[in-house]
C-alpha positions in Angstrom: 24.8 26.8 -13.2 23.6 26.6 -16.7 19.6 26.5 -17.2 17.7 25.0 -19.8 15.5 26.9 -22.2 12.1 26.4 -23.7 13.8 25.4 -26.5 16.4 23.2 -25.3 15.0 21.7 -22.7 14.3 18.2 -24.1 17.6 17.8 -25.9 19.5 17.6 -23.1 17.8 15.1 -20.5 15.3 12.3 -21.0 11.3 12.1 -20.4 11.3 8.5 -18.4 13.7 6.2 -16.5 16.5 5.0 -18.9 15.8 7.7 -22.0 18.0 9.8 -22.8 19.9 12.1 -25.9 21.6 15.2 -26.5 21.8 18.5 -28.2 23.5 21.4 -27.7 20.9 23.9 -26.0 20.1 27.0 -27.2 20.3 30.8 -26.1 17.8 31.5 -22.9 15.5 35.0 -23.2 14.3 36.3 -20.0 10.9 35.5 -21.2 11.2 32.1 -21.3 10.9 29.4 -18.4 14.3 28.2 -17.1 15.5 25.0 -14.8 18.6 24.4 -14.2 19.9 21.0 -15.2 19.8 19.5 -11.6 16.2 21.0 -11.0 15.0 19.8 -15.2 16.2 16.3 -14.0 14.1 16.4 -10.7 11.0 17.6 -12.2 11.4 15.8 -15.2 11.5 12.3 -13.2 8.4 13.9 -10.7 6.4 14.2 -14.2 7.1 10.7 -15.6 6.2 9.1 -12.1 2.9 11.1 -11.2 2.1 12.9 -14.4 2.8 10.8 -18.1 0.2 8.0 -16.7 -3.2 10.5 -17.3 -1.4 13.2 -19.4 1.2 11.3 -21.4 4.7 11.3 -22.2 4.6 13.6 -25.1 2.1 15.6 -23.0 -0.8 15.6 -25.1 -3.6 14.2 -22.5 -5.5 11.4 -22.3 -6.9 10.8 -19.4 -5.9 14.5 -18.0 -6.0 17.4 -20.0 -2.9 18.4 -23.1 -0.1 20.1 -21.2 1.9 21.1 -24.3 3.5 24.6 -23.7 1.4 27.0 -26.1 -1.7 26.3 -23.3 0.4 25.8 -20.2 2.2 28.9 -20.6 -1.0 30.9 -20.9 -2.2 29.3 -17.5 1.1 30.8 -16.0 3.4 29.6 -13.0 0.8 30.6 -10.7 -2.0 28.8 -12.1 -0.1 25.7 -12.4 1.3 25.9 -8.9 -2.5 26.0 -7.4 -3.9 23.4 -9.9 -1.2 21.0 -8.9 -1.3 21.9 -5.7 -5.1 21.7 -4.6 -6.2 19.2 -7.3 -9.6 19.8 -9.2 -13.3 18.4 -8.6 -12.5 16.7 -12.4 -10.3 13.8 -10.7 -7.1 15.5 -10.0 -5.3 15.0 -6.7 -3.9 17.6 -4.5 -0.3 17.0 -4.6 0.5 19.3 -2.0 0.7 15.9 0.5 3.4 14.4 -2.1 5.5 17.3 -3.2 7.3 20.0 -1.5 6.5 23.6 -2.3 9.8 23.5 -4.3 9.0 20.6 -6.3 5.7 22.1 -7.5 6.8 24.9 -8.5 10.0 23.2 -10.6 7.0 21.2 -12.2 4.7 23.8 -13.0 7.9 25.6 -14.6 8.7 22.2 -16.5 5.2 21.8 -18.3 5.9 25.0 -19.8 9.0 23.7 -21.2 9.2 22.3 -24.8 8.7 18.0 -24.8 11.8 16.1 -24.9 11.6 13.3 -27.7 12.0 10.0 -25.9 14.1 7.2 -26.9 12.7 4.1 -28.7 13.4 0.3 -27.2 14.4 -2.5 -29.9 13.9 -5.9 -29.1 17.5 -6.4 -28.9 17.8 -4.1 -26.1 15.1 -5.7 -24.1 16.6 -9.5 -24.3 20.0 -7.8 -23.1 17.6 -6.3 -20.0 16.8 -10.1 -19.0 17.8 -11.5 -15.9 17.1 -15.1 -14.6 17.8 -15.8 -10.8 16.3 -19.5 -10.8 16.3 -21.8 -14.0 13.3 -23.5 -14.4 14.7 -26.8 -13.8 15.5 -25.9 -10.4 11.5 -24.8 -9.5 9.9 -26.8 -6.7 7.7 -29.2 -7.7 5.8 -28.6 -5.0 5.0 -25.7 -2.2 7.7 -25.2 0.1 5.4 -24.1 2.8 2.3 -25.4 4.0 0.7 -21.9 4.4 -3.0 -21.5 2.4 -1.2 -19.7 -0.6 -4.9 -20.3 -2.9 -5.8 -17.3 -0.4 -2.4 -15.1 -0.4 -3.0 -11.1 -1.1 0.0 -9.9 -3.5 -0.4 -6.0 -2.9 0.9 -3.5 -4.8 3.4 -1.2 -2.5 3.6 1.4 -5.2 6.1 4.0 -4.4 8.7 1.3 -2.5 9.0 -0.7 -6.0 7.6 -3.7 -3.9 5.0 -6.4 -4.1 3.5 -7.7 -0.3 2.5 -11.1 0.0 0.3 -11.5 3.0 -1.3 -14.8 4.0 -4.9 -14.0 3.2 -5.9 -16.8 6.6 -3.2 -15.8 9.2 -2.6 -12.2 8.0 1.0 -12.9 8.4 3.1 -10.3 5.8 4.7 -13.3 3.9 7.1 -11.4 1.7 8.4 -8.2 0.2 9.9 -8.6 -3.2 11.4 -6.1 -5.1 9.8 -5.7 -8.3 9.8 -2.3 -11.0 8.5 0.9 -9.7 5.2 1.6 -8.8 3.2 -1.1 -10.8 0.5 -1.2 -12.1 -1.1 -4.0 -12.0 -0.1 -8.3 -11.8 -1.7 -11.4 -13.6 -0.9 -15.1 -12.7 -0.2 -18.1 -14.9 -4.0 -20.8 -15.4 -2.8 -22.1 -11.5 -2.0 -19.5 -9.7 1.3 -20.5 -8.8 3.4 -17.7 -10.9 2.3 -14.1 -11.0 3.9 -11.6 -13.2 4.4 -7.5 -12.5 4.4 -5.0 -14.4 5.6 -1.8 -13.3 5.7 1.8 -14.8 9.0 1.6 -15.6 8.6 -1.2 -18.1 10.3 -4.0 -15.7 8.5 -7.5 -15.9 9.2 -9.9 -13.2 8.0 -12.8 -12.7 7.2 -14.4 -9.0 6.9 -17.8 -7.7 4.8 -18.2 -4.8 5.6 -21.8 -4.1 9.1 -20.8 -3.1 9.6 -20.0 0.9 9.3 -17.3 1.5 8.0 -16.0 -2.4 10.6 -14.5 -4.8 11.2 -13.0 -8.3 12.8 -15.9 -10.7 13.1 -13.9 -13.6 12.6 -10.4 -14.8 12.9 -8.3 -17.8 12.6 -4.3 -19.2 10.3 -4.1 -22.3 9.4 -0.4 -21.9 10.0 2.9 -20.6 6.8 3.5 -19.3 4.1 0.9 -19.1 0.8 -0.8 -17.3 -0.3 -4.0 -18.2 0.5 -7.4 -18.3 -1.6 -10.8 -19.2 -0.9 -14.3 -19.7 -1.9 -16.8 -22.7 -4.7 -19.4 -20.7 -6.3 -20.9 -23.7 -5.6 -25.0 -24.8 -2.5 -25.3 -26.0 -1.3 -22.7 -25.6 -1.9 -22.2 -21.6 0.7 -20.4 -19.4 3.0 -20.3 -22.7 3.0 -16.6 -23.4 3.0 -13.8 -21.5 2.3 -10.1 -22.9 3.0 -6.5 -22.0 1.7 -3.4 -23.0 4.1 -0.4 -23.3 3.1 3.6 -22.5 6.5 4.1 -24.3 7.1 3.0 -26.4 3.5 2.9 -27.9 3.5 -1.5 -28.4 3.1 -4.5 -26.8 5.6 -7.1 -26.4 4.6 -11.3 -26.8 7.8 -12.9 -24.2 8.1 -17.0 -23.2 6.2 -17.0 -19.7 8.6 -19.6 -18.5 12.1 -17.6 -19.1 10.8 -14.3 -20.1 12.3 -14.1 -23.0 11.5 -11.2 -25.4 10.1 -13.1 -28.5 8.1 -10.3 -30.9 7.4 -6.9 -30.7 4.1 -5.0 -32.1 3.7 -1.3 -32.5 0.5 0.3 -31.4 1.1 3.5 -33.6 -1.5 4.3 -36.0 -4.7 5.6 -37.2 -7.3 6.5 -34.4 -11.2 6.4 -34.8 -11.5 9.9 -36.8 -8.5 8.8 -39.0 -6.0 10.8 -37.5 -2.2 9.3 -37.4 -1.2 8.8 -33.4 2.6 8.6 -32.7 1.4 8.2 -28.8 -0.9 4.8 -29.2 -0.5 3.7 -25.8 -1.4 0.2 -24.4 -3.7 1.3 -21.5 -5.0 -2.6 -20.4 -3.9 -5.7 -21.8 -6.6 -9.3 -20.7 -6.4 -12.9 -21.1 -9.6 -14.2 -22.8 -10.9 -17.7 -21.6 -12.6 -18.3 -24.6 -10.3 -17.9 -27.3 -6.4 -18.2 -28.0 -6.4 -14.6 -27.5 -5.6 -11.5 -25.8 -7.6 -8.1 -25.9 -5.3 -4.9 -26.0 -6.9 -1.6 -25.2 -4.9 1.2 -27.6 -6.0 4.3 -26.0 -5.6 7.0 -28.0 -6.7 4.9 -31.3 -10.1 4.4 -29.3 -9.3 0.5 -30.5 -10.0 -2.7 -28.7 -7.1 -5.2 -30.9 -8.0 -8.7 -30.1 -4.8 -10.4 -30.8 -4.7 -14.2 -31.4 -1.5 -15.3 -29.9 -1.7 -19.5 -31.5 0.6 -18.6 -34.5 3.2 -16.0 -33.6 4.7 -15.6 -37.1 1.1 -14.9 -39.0 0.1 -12.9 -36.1 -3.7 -12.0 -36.5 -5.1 -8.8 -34.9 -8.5 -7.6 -35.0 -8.8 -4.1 -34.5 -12.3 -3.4 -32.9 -13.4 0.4 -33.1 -14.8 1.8 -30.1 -14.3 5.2 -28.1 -11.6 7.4 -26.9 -9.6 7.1 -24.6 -9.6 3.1 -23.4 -8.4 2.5 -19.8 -9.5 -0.5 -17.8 -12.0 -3.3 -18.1 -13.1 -6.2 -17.0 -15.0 -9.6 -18.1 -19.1 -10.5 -17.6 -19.5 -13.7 -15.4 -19.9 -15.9 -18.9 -16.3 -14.7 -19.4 -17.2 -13.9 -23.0 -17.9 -10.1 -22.8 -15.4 -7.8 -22.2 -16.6 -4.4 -20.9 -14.0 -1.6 -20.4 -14.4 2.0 -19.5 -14.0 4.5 -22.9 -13.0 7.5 -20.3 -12.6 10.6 -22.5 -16.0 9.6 -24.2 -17.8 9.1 -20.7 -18.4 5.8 -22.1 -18.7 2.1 -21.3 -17.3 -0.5 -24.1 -18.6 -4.4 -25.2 -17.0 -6.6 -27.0 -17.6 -10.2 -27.9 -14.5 -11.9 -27.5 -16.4 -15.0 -29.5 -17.1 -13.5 -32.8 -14.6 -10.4 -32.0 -17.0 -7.8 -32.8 -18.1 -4.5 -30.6 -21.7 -5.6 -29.1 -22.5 -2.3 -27.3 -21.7 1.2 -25.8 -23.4 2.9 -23.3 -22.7 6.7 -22.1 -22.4 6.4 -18.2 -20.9 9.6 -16.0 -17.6 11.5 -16.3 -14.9 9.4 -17.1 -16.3 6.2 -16.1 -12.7 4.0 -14.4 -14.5 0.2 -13.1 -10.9 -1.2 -12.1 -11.0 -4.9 -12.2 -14.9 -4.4 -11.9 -17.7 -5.7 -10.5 -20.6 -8.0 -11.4 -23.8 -9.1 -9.5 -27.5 -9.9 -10.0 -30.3 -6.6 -9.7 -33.8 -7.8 -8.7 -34.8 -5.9 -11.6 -32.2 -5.7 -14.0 -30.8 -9.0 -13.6 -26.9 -9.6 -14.0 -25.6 -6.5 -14.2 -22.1 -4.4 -13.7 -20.7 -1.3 -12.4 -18.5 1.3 -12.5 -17.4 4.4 -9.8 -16.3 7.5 -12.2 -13.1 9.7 -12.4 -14.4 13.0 -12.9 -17.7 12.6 -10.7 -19.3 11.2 -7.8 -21.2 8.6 -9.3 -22.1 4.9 -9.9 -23.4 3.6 -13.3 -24.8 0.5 -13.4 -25.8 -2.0 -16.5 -27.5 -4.9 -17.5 -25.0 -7.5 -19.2 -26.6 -10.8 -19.9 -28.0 -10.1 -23.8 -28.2 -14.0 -23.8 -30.9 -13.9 -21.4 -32.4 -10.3 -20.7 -31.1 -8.9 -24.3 -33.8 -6.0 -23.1 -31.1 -4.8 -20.6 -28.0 -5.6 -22.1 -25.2 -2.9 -22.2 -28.1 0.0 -20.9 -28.5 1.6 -17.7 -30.0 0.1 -15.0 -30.0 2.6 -12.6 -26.9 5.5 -11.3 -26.5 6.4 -7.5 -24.3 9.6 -6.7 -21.3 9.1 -4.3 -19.3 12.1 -2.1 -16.6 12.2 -4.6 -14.4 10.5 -7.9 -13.2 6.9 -7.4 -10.8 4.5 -8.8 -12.3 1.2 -8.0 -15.6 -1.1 -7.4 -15.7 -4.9 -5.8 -17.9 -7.6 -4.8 -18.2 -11.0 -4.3 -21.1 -13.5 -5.2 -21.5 -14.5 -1.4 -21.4 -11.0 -0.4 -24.9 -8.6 -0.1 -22.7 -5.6 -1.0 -20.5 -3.5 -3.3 -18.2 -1.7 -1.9 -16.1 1.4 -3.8 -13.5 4.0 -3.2 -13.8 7.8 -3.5 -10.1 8.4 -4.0 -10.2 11.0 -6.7 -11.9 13.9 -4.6 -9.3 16.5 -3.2 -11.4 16.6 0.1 -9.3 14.4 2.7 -12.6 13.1 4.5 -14.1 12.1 1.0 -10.8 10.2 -0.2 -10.5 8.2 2.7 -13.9 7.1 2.8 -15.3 3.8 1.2 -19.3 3.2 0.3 -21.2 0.3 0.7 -24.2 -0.3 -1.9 -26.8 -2.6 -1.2 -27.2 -5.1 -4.2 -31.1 -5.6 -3.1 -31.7 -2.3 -3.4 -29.6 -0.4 -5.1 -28.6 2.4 -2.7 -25.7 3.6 -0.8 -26.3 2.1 2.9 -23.4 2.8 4.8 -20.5 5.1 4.5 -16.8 3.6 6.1 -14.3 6.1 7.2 -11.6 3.7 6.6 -8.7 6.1 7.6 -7.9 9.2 9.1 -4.3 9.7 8.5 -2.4 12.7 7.2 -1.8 12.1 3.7 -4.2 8.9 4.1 -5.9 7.3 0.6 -8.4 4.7 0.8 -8.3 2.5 -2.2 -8.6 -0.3 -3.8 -11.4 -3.0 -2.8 -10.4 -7.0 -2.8 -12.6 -10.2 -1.2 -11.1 -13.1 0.0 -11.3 -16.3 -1.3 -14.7 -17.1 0.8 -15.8 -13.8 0.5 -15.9 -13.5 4.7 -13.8 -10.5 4.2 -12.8 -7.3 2.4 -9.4 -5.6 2.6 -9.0 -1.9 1.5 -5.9 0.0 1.5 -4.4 3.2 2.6 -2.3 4.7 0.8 -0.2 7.2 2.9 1.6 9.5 0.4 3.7 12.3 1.0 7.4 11.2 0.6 9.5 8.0 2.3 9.5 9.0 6.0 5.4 8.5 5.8 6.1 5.3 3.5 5.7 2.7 6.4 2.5 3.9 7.5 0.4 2.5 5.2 -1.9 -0.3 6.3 -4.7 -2.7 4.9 -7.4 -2.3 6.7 -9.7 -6.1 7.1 -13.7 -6.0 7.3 -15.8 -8.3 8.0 -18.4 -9.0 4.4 -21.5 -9.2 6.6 -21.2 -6.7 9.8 -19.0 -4.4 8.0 -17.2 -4.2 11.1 -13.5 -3.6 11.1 -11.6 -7.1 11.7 -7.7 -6.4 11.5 -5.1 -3.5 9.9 -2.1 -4.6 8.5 0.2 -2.7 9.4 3.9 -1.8 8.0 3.0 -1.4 4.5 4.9 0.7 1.9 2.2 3.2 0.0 0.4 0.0 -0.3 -2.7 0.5 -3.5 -4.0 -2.5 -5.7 -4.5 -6.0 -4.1 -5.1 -9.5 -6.1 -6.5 -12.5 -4.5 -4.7 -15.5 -5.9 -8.3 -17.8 -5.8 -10.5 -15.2 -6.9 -8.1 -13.9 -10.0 -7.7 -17.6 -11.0 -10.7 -18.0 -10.3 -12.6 -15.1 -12.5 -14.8 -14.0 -9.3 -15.9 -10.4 -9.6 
């Protein structure tokens, strides 16, 4: 079998799903890590599904740290093989539950491997990738059901390349529609009706949930590797564009949110806050702004919020907004005018005015601060204020964010409480006494699938919900239904496809904090989206 070289590695197989390029490889020294082609491919694919996303696909870290070979290959196979297989206290899983023995150790040899240049996407190539399986003259004009659909759950089944829709009343399992792998996240048109995926292989699709039972009606590949997805909701121009943000290639993509249709391509690569040139400008969150005919676009490694007015395509305007390295996810104060988003490499929390398009704040918080879709609510002291869990600690930041009327606490700390462990995400809802977060990030099984419940009265951790106890068992992932009754939290049972069916929502009731239901049957199910609260704005 031939192997693949240090040097040659790249040239002969891609980085992502659908890259790919040749060159001849070069001699192999016995000092130098080898794969053969068949175990390059494996690992290769194992890196851009569970790796690129924190440590990118040229390997130069964002989130996670650089793994480019000159620092890898000083750790050593067996380093690698115990970091990657225990996790770290930073925010690293374990993957010892998701990969064989085997498979780590045909990763920990590939990060010491030279990076493979990907290939680049034209928009050509992506309007060829469209597919349309219902014209839009043939859409219902009116539900085909009679089920509550204002109070559906579209969840994420990540690894299955799924989305669930489950009747948020009856918690029926509505649907299972193929989508593109493991997405990210999902945004729906002004009513609610169509939602739109995104997944990490750079497939859009596009759903209908008036249709019986739901289904995709178009899709399309703008990307490689992506994660976000939003569509136009201002005046005119409401439900008329819909734009996606690409990993790889580094740009974002403006398509027709009726058919899809690729219609103008933007590259994100350029000059970062300290004037450095980044080939790797990734866009890490892409938002809808209520206020304006615009979008906000997180490029992560430029550390720049781009506010990109979408009214007139061919004089596109773009206001690039300097902040903090490395941009991940935000979310919107309840005026809907301030964006806040988490600045993670920086341990910092962003503020932008998406009126005047200007940065209004930034406020250190904890160790790579990662608020999800967020959380808002009302401190007896503070006032409005917001909140974020944090990737590389146990910890809670929360802020005042009402400068119009408490400027005094706008964008500074109100208070912090610590947590067991690293989490992912943080919900509430404004009829609900609590927020409620995840502590997926520790290693520690118990911590991982245990959720907290703060008190918004007085500001400390009141409860602690062992929400699972499975082998390989996440809990994460926090969404209210449309009353706010209930909260749903997932578990996320890793470890390959023969423990993919296991995963479950589990239901709780707001008030008691009592378990209500599990929903059982689920595919590695992780993010959830309420269709009335996401139309809606509640947070």
């Amino acid at each position: 079998m031939r192997t693949l070289s240090i040097k040659a590695t790249a040239m002969a197989l891609a980085v992502g799903v659908g890259m790919s390029f040749g060159v001849a490889p070069s001699a192999v020294t016995a000092a130098e890590p080898t794969l053969s082609e068949k175990d390059f491919e494996e690992a290769k694919t194992l890196y851009f599904q569970r790796c690129a996303g924190c440590h990118g696909v040229l390997r130069k870290g964002a989130t996670g740290k650089g793994l480019l070979p000159k620092d890898t290959r000083k750790l050593g196979q067996k380093r690698l093989e115990k970091i990657i297989t225990l996790g770290t206290e930073g925010g690293m899983n374990n993957f010892d539950d998701l990969f064989t023995k085997e498979q780590i150790s045909k990763l920990s040899t590939y990060i010491q491997m030279d990076v493979p240049p990907p290939a680049e996407m034209t928009l050509a190539e992506m309007q060829n990738r469209r597919k349309v399986f219902v014209d839009p003259k043939d859409y219902p004009t009116k539900p085909m059901h009679n089920r509550n659909w204002e109070n559906f759950f579209l969840v994420i089944l990540r690894d299955a390349g799924k989305v669930g829709v489950i009747d948020g009343d009856t918690k029926e399992v509505v649907a299972k529609i193929d989508t593109g792998y493991a997405v990210h996240v999902m945004k729906e048109t002004s009513d609610g009706r169509f939602w739109f995926t995104q997944g990490r292989d750079g497939k859009v699709t596009k759903i209908d949930l008036w249709m019986d039972p739901p289904q995709v009606v178009a899709e399309v590949q703008i990307a490689s590797d992506a994660r976000d997805i939003a569509v136009s909701h201002y005046g005119e121009w409401k439900d008329k564009y819909v734009v996606g943000g690409g990993y790889w290639p580094p740009h974002f993509v403006i398509m027709d949110a009726v058919t899809l249709e690729p219609l103008k391509v933007v590259s994100t690569r350029g000059v970062n806050i300290d004037g450095e040139y980044v080939n790797e400008a990734r866009v890490a969150a892409v938002y809808n702004t209520p206020k304006a005919p615009t979008w906000m676009i997180a490029v992560k490694e430029l550390g720049q919020m781009w506010q990109v007015d979408y009214s007139d395509l061919d004089n596109l305007r773009v206001e690039m907004i300097n902040t903090n390295k490395f941009l991940h996810d935000g979310f919107f104060d309840p005026t809907h005018r301030y964006f806040q988003i988490a600045a993670n490499a920086s341990n910092r929390m962003e503020f932008q005015d998406t009126v005047t398009r200007k940065a209004v704040g930034s406020l250190e918080t904890g160790k790579k601060p990662h608020p999800g879709p967020g959380a808002n609510w009302n401190d007896p002291k503070c006032g409005p204020v917001a909140g974020t869990p944090h990737l590389g600690e146990g910890k809670v930041t929360v802020w005042g964010n009402d400068p119009e009327g408490r400027p005094d606490q706008a964008w500074k700390t109100c208070y912090a409480v610590e947590s067991d462990g690293p989490g992912l995400f943080i919900r509430t809802h404004p009829t609900s006494d609590y927020v409620i977060f995840d502590q997926t990030k520790h290693p520690d099984p118990e911590v991982q699938q245990a959720i907290k419940v703060l008190d918004k009265k007085t500001g400390k951790i009141v409860k602690t919900i062992q929400v699972t106890d499975k082998e390989f068992g996440l809990a994460t992932h926090i969404e209210f239904n449309k009353d706010g009754s209930e909260f749903w939290v997932s578990v996320w049972v890793r470890g390959g496809k023969k423990n993919w069916s296991e995963g479950e929502i589990v239901v709780y009731d707001a008030k008691t904090l009592e378990e209500k239901a599990r929903i059982k049957g689920l595919e590695t199910p992780t993010g959830k989206f309420n269709v009335y609260n996401r139309i809606n704005h509640v947070t």
